[in-house]
N, C-alpha and C positions, 0 to 999 in steps of 0.2 A: 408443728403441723406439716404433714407431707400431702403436698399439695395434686402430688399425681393420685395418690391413690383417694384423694377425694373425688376429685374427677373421675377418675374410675366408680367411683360408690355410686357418683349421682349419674352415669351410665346405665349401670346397673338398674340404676330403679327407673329410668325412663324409657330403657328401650328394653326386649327381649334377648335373651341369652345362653349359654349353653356352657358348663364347666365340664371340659372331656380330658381324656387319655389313660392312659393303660393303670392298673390296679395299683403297681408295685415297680419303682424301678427293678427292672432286670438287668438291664445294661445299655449302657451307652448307643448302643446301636438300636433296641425296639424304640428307647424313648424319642430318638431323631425321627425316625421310621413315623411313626404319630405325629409328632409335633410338626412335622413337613406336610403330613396331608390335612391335618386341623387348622394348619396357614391355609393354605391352598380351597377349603370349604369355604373357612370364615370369611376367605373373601370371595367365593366365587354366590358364596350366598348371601352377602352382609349380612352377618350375624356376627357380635362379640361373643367369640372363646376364648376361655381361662384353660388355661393347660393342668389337668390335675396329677402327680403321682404320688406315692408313699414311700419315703426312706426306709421306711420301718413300720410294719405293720404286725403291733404288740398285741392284737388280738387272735392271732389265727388259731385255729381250732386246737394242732396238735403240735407238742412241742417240736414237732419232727417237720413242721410246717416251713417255707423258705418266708423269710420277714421280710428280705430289702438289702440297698446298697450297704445304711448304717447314715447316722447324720452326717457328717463329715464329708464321705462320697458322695449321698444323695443333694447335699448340697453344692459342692462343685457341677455333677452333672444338670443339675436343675439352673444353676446358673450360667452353663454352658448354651442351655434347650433358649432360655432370655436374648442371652446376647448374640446366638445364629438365627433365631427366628423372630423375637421381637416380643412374644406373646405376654400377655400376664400371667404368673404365677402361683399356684395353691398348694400347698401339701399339708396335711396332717399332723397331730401332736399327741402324744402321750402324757408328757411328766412337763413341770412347769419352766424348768431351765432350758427345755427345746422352744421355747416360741422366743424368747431374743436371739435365738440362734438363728431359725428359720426367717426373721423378720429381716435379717441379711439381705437374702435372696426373692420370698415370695410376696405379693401385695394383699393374699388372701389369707389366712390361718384358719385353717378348719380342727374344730371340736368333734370328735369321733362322739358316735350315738352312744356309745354304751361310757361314756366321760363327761356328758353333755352337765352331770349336776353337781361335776368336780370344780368345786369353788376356785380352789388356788391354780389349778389348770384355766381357767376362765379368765381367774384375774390377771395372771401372767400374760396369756396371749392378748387381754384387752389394752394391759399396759402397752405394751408395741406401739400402739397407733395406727394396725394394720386393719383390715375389714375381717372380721369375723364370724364366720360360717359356722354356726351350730348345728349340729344334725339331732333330729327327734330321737330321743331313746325310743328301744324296741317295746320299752315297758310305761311310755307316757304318754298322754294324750293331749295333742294342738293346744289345750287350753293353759296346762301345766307347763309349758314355754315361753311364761312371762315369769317362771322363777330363774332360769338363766339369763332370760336378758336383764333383768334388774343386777344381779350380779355384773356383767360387763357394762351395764350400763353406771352403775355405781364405780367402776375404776377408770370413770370419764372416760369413755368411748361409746360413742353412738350408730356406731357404723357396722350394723348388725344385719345378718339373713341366717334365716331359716330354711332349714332343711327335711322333706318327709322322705324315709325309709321303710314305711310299714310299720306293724304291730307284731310283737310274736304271741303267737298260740299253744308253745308246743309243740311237740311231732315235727321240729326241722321246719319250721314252715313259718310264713310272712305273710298278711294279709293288710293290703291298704285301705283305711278307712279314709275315703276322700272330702269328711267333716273335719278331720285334725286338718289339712288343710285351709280351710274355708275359716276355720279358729284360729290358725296361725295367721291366717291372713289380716285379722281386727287387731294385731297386733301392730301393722305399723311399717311393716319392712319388709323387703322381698323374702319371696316366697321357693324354696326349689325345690324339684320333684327328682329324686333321688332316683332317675328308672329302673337304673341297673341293679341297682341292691335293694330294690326292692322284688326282684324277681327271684332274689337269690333262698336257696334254704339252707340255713345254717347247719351247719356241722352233720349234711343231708348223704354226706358219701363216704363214710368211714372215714373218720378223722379229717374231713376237709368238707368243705360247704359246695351242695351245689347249685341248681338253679335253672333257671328256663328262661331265654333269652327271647323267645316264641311272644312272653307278654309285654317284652319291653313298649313296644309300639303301641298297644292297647293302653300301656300304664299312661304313656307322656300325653296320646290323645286326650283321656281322659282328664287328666290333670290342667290340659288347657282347656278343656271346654268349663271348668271352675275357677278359671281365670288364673293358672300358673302362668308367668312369662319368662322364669329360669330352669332351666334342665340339666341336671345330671348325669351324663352316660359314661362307663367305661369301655372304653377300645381296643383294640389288641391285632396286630396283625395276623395272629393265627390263636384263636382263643382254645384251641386243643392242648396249646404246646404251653398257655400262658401259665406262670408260678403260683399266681393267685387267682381266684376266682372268676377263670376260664367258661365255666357253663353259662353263667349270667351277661358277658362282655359281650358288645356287638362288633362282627367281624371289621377290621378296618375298612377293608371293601365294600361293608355294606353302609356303613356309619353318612354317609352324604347322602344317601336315598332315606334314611331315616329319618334324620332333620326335616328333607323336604319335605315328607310325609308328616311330621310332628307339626312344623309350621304354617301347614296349610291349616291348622285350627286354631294358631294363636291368634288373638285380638288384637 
């Protein structure tokens, strides 16, 4: 039993929080760039942030899409961003042999939404011991999210959160139904509002997804006024220039005024 990242769990569920940073590692130098000024909030706000990026992101639209450092790099630099800054840890999994990999370096493993009802993806990451972040598929509804957690919950790990993304409609496009949360929420365990990808429209710009950054702020209010107390944002120093889903990212610069605004309606 890892005793830190229990602590951490029961953090989690007793106080308000926020899982941030850039999409996608790009390089060594944007992920410092974030993770220097998400130190610098988290404390300037007291708020617990988790640092999030992706080695590999085996979903993007077009083959021709840029994925990631790759495990290997993404995990030296992520263990890098740890040991200069301090922060806890999250990144993403794909296939089942990346989560004892990842369990190396982060204290979080997140379950990408369009994976979330990949059993042996579940059971691997649950095995770790780490806290596991599922994210709501585009195609299920809050209530349908107690067939994942019984899965991790059956590979003896109960250290579970849930994540809302939206629904998809069709036509590139994401719409929050803010009941799948309120149904997530009778399940037991925190709750997190996905902002930033939830603004996003998939595969909305010719071969790459894009999105409006404009409702981030609307999304997260909302979400705490139905009693979210974890949030999800992506950041980006220059979301123009970023490799992955640039339109939906909130400017680094702006990322501190956002929180404040967000938390002025958590409970």
């Amino acid at each position: 039993m890892d005793k830190e990242i229990d602590k951490l769990y029961k953090r989690l569920i007793e106080k308000p929080f926020v899982i941030a940073g850039p999409c996608v590692i790009e390089s060594e130098d944007v992920l410092f760039k974030v993770a220097e000024e998400i130190l610098r909030i988290s404390k300037s706000l007291d708020i617990n942030i988790v640092f999030k990026a992706s080695f590999d992101k085996a979903n993007r639209t077009s083959i021709d899409s840029f994925r990631g450092s790759g495990l290997e790099e993404g995990k030296r630099i992520l263990k890098k961003v740890k040991d200069k800054f301090g922060l806890k840890l999250t990144t993403d999994i794909h296939e089942p042999y990346q989560a004892k990999e990842v369990a190396e370096v982060v204290d979080i493993i997140q379950i990408p939404a369009f994976l979330c009802r990949q059993t042996d993806l579940l059971v691997a990451a649950a095995e770790t011991g780490k806290i596991i972040n599922i994210k709501k598929a585009q195609f299920l509804s809050g209530k349908d999210m107690i067939y994942p957690v019984k899965k991790v919950l059956a590979s003896g790990n109960d250290k579970i959160m849930l994540t809302e993304r939206g629904n998809a409609y069709g036509n590139n496009d994401l719409v929050v139904d803010f009941r799948n949360i309120l149904e997530m929420k009778k399940l037991g365990y925190p709750v997190v509002m996905d902002v930033t990808h939830s603004c996003q429209k998939p595969g909305g710009e010719s071969g790459k997804s894009g999105g409006n950054r404009e409702y981030a702020l609307p999304f997260s209010k909302a979400a705490a006024a139905v009693g979210v107390r974890g949030f999800f944002f992506e950041t980006h120093p220059n979301p123009a220039k970023a490799l992955s889903d640039g339109p939906n990212m909130i400017p680094l610069s702006d990322f501190e005024n956002t929180l404040k605004k967000t938390f002025e309606h958590v409970l």
